[in-house]
C-alpha positions in Angstrom: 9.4 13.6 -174.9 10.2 14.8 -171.3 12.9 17.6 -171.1 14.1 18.9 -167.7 12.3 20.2 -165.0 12.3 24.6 -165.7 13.1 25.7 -161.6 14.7 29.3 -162.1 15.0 32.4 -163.8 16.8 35.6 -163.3 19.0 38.7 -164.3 22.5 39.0 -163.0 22.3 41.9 -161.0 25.8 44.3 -159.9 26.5 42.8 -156.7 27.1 39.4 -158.1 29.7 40.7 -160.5 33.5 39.9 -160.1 36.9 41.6 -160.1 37.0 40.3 -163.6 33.4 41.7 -164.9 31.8 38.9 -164.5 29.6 36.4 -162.3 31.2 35.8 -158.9 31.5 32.0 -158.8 29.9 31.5 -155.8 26.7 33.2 -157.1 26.7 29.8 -159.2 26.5 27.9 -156.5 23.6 30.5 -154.8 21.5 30.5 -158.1 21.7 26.7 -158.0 20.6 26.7 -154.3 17.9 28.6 -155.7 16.8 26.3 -158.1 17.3 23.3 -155.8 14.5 25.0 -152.8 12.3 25.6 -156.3 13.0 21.8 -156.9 12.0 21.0 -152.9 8.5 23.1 -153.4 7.4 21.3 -157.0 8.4 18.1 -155.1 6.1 18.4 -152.3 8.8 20.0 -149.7 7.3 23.4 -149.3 8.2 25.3 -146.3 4.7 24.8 -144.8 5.5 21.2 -145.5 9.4 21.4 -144.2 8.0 22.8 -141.0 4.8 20.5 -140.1 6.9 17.6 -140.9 10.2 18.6 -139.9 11.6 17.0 -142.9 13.9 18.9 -144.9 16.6 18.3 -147.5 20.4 18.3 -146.8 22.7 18.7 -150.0 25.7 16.1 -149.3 27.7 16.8 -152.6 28.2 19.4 -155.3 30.0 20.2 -158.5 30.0 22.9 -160.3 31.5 23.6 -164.1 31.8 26.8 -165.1 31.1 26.7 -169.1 30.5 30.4 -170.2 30.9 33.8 -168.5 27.6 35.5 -167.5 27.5 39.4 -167.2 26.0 41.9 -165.5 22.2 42.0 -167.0 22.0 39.1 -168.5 19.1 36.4 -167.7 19.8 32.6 -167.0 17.5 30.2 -166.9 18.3 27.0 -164.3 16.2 23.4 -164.8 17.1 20.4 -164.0 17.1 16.2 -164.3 16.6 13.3 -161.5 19.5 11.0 -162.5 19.1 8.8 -159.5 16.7 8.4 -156.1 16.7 6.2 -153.6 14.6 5.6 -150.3 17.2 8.5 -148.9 18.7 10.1 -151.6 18.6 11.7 -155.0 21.4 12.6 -157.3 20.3 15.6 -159.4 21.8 17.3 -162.6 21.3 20.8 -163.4 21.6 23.0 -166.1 22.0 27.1 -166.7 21.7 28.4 -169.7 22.0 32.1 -170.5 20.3 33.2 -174.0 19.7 29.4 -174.8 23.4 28.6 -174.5 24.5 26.3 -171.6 26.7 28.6 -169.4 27.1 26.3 -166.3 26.2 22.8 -164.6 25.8 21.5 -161.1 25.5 18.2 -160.2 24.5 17.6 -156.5 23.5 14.7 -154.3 20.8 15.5 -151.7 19.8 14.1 -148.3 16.5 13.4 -146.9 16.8 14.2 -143.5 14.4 14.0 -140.2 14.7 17.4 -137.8 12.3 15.9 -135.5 15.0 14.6 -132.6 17.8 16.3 -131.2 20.0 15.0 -133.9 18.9 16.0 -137.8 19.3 12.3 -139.3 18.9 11.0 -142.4 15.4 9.5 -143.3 13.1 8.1 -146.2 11.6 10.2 -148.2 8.2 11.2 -147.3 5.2 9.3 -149.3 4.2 11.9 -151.6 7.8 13.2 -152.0 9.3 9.6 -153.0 6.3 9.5 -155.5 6.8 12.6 -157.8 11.0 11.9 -157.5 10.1 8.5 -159.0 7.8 10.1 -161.1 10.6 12.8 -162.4 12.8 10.5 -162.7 11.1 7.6 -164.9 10.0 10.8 -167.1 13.9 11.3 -167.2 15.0 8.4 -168.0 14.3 9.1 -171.8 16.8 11.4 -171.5 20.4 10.8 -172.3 22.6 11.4 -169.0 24.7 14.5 -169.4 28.7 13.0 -170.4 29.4 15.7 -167.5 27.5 13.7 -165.3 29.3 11.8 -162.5 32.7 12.9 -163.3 35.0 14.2 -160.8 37.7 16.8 -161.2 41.0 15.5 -162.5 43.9 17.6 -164.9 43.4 15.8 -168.4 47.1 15.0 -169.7 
């Protein structure tokens, strides 16, 4: 059975601690990022690749839950599933879980985009990069959607 993709690991080091003792919120979003430019290299958009092609990857959306607190010292471990492609586009779930537990979820839509003109501009995917996305994501597909997946943020009543 496929499971998601493992992109990131790491321990929560003193700078990224909050007022309130725990991970700064933003550093979510960084250790996402992260993940995402480990994502781009097993995908075939390495930076050798991003710069002979001038192809890149633009994220056009992102939402973040914040599930469990995460401390100073503690490990988390960031992987991920290809919900959706298309010739442009791929919508992207990911997961961090700190000691096995999941601690936080990002769900982001990213851009392929063309640097070549004056004008970055969104583009198909290149050849071998559309390949293993389809690839990931047919291996996905086994794999029930997240319920958090494609909700927005609203105040439950």
């Amino acid at each position: 059975m496929s499971e998601p993709i493992p992109l990131y690991e790491t321990k929560i080091i003193e700078d990224w601690i909050d007022y309130n003792g725990h991970l700064y919120d933003g550093y979510y979003a960084v250790l996402f990022a992260r993940a995402v430019d480990e994502l781009l290299i097993k995908v075939g958009l390495d930076g050798p690749t991003r710069e002979a092609t001038r192809r890149t990857v633009y994220t056009m959306e992102t939402h973040v839950r914040f599930l469990r607190e995460i401390k100073l010292g503690e490990r988390v471990a960031i992987a991920a599933l290809v919900l959706e492609i298309d010739s442009k586009r791929a919508r992207i779930f990911l997961e961090m879980h700190r000691d096995g537990i999941l601690s936080a979820t990002s769900e982001q839509l990213l851009m392929s985009i063309d640097q070549s003109g004056e004008v970055p501009k969104a583009a198909p995917w290149l050849e071998p990069t559309a390949a293993v996305l389809a690839q990931l994501q047919r291996q996905h597909a086994a794999i029930p959607v997240p319920d958090a997946a494609g909700r927005g943020i609203v105040i439950r009543r």
